[in-house]
C-alpha positions in Angstrom: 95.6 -36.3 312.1 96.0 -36.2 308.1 98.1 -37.8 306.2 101.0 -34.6 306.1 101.2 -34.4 309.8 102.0 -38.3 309.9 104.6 -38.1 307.5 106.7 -35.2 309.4 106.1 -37.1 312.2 109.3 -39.3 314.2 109.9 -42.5 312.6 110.1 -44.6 316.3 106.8 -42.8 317.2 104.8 -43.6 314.0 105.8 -47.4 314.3 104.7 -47.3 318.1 101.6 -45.7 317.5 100.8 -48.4 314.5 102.0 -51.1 316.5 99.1 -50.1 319.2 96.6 -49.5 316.9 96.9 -52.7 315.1 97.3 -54.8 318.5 93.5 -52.8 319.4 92.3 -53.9 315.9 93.1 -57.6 316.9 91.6 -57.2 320.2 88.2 -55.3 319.1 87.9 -57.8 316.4 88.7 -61.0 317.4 85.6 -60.0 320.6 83.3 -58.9 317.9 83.0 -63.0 317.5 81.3 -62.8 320.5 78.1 -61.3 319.8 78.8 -63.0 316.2 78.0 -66.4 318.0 75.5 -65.1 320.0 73.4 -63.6 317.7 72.8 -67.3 315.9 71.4 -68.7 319.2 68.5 -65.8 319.3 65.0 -66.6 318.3 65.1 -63.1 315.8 67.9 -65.2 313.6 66.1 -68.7 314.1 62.8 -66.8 312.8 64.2 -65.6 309.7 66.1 -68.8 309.2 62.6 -70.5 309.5 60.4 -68.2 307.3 62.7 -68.5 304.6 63.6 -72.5 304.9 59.4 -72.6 304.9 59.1 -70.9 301.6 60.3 -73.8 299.8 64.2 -72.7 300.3 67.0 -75.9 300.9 68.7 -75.8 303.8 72.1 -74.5 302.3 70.3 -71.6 300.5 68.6 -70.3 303.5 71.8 -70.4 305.5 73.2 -68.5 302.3 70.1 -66.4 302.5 70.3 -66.0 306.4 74.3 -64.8 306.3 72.9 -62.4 303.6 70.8 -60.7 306.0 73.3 -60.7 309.3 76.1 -59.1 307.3 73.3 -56.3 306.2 72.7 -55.9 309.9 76.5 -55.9 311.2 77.1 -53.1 308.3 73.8 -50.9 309.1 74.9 -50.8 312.7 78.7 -50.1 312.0 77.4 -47.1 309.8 75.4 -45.8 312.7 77.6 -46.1 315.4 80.2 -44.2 313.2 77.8 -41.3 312.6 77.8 -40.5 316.3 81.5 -41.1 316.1 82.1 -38.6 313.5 79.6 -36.8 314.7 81.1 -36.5 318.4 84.7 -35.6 316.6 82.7 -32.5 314.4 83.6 -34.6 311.3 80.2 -35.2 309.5 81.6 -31.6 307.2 84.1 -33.4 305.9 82.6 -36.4 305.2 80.2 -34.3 303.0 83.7 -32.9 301.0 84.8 -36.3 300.5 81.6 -37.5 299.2 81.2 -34.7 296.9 84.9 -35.4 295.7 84.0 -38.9 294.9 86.5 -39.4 291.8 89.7 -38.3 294.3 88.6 -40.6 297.5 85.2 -41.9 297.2 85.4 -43.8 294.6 88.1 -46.3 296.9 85.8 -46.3 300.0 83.1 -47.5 297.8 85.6 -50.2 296.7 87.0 -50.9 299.8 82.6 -51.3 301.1 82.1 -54.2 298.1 85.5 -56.2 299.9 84.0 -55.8 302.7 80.9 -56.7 301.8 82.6 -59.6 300.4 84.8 -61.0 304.0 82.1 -60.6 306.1 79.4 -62.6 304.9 82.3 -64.9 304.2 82.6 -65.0 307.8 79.2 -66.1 308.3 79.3 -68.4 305.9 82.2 -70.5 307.7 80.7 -70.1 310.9 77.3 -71.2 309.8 78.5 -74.4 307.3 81.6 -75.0 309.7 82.3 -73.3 313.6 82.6 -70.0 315.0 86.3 -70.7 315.5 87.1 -71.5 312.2 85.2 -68.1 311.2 87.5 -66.6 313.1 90.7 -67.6 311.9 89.5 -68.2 308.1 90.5 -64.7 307.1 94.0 -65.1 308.1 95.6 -65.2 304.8 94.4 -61.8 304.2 97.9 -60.5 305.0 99.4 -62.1 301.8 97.0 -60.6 300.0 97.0 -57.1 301.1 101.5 -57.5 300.8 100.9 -58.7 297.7 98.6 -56.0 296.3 100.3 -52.6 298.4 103.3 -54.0 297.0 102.4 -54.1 293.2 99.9 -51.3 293.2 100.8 -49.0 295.9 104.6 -49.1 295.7 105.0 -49.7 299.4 108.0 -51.3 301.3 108.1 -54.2 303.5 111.5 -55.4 305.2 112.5 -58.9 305.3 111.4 -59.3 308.8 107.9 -58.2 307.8 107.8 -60.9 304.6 109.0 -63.6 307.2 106.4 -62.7 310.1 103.7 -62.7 307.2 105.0 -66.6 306.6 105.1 -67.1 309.9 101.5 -66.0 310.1 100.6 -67.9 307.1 101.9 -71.0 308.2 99.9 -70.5 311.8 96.7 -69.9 310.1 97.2 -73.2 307.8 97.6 -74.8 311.1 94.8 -73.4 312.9 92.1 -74.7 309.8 93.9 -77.3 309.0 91.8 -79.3 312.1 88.4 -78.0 310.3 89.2 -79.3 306.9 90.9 -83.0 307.9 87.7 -83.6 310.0 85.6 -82.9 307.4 83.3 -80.5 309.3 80.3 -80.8 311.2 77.7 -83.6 310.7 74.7 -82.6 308.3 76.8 -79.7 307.0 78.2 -78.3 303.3 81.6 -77.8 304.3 82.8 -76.8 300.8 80.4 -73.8 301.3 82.3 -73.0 304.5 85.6 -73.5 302.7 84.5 -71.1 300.4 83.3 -68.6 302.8 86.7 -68.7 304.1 88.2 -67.5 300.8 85.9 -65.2 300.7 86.7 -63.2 303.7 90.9 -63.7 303.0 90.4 -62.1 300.2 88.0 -59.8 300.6 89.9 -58.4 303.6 93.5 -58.3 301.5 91.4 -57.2 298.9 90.3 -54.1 301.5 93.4 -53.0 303.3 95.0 -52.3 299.6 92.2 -50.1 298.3 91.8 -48.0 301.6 95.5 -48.0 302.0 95.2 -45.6 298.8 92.3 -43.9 299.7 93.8 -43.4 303.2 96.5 -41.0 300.9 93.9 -38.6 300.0 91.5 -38.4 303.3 91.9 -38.9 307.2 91.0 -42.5 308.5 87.8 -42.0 310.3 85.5 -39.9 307.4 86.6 -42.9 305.0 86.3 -45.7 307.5 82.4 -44.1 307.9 82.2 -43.6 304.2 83.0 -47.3 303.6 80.4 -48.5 306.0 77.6 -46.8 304.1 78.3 -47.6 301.1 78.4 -51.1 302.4 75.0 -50.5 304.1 73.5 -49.1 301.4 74.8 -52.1 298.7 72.9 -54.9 301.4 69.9 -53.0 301.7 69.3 -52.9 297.7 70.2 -57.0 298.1 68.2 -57.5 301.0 65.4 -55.2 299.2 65.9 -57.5 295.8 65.6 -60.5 297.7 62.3 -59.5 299.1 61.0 -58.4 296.0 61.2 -62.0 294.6 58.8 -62.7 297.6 61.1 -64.6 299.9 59.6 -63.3 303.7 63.2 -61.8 304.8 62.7 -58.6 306.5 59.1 -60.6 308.6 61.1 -60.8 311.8 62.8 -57.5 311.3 60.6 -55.6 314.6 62.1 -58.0 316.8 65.7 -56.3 316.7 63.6 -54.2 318.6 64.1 -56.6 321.8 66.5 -55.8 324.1 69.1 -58.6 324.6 68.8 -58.5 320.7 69.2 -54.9 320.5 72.2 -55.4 323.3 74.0 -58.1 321.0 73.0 -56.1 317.1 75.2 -52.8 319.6 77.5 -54.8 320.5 78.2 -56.1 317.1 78.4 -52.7 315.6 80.3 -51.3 318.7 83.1 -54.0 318.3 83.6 -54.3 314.3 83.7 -50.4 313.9 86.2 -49.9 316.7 87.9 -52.5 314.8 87.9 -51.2 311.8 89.0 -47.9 313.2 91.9 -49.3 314.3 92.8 -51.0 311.4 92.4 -47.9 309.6 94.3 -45.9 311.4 97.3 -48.4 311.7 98.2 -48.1 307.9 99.3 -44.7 307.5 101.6 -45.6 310.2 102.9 -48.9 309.0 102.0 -49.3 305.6 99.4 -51.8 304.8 101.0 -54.8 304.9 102.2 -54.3 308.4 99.2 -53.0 309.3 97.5 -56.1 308.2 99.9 -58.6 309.3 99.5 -57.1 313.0 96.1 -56.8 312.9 96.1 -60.9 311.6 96.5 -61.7 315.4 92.9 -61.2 315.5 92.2 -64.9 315.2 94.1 -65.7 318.2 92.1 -63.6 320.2 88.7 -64.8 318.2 89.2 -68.2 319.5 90.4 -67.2 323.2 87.2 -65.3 323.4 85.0 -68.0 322.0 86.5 -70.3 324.2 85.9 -68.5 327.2 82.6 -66.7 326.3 80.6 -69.6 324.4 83.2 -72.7 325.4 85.8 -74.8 323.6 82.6 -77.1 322.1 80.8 -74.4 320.9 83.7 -71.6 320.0 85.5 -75.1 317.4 82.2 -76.9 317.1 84.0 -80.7 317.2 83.0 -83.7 318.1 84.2 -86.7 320.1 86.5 -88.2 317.2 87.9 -84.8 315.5 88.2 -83.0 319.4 91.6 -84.1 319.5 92.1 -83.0 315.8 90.4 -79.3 315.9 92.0 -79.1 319.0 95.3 -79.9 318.5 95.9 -77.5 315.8 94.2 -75.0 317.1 96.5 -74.2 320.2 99.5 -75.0 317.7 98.2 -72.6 315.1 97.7 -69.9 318.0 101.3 -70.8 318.8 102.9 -69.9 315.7 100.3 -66.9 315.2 101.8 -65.2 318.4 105.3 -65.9 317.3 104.7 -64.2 313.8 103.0 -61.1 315.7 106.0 -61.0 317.9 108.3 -60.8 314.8 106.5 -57.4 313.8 105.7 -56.1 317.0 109.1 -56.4 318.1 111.2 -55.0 315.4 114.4 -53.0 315.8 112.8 -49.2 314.5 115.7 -48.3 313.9 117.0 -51.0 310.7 113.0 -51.1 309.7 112.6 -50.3 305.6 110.2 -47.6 305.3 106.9 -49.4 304.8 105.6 -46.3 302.4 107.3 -46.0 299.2 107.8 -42.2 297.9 105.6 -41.7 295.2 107.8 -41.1 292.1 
């Protein structure tokens, strides 16, 4: 469906058909923690951890170093999954259009692969230096960002209800951390280089959702959401191809992807985060970016649901016997106010909403 047949399309239906879309984006991303966790707890990660911490590598710069090389992995098998995708849909032609037209469309799906590039080794950063869980809900001031940015460059709308969910959400994802950052972290740990992971995927996310929500005006969702992937791909494979040039043993282990359960968990993680991100793709020429964001925010709820049921409450918030009643306190009260900020969007009266997409003038 391109972007033409959208706009001539009913105003209830569009909003319906966002709304869905961005509830799936919360869903498919908040499991793709899932094999996230799992893939730290598999000797192939705890090899390359070890060959690079033996070269002479502290502890912090290998687990920089070792994030490095799992975002690499995620984006590869994103990019291949999407190829059969694409593929299956009879797309791969006009992928090749859109990459030869790189100045009208490329050129933002080659942006939108750098913030990418830029939350999700975030991600693994906080969930390395601090917990899976706090991963999880890390990003979610990514919303404000993306309003922020669709407002001032795009020109979109958003109606007042849609700037008081995005508080809403705000002030459940300051609640969710908030645990994290009062309990100073994990013992033996560099918390401020989970902190900073954190930022990193808020904004990177934000960062995203603006520059596809303008690329998304010149090509269909699921040719850019593949183009973005490879360019990603193809920026951590000249890093990870750099880093072993300077003779730091990173791609030693690399056969063993090979095995099956870590085959299973490297297709899961690529099954999950590109279902996501088609999702969240498709959800903004539907609502606008902002929405589209801000729906697709109640992806950390469902992070830390799964975690907890998949890997348990220990492992999904990583606390300890003092800060338990800390980390978990504010976690179930910032998955409280998350739901009631989701229910704020999800639930709006179509027919007073401002059109979340401006007219270009």
């Amino acid at each position: 469906m391109d972007v033409e047949e959208i706009k001539k399309m009913d105003h209830k239906k569009k909003v319906r058909i966002g709304i869905i879309m961005g509830i799936l984006c919360a869903l498919y991303w908040g499991i793709w923690y899932v094999p996230g966790y799992a893939i730290y707890e598999l000797p192939f990660l705890a090899d390359v951890y070890d060959n690079i911490l033996n070269h002479g590598m502290s502890e912090d710069a290998t687990g920089i170093l070792q994030a490095v090389f799992l975002t690499g992995i995620n984006a590869i098998a994103c990019a291949l999954v999407l190829f059969i995708w694409n593929g299956g849909l009879g797309k791969l032609g006009e992928m090749k259009r859109t990459v030869v037209q790189f100045r009208a469309a490329s050129k933002y799906f080659l942006m939108a692969g750098l913030c990418g590039a830029c939350a999700v080794s975030g991600t693994y950063l906080a969930a390395l230096f601090l917990s899976p869980g706090f991963a999880a809900i890390a990003g979610l001031l990514y919303p404000i960002i993306g309003t922020t940015l669709s407002v001032l460059y795009l020109k979109q709308k958003v109606s007042k209800r849609g700037y008081l969910a995005i508080i809403v959400l705000l002030v459940g994802g300051i609640t969710l951390y908030s645990g994290s950052i009062l309990s100073g972290g994990t013992a033996g740990t560099n918390t401020t280089l989970g902190l900073i992971g954190g930022i990193m995927a808020a904004v990177g996310w934000g960062c995203e959702g603006a520059v596809a929500g303008k690329a998304l005006d010149l090509c269909e969702p699921d040719v850019g959401l593949h183009l973005r992937f490879c360019f990603e791909a193809i920026f951590w494979v000249i890093v990870l191809v750099i880093i072993a040039c300077t003779g730091i043993p990173i791609f030693d282990t690399l056969g063993a992807i090979l095995d099956p359960t870590t085959f299973l968990v490297v297709l899961l993680l690529g099954l999950s985060f590109a279902w996501c991100y088609v999702c969240w793709y498709k959800s903004f020429p539907f609502l606008g970016v902002a929405r589209g964001q801000a729906i697709g925010s109640l992806y950390a709820a469902c992070a830390v649901i799964f975690l907890c049921i998949f890997c348990g409450p220990q492992g999904a918030l990583n606390y300890t016997d003092e800060s338990m009643m800390l980390i978990v306190g504010s976690t179930i009260a910032g998955l409280i106010i998350c739901l009631i900020g989701s229910f704020l969007l999800a639930s709006e009266d179509t027919e007073g909403m401002v059109s979340l997409r401006g007219e270009k003038r």
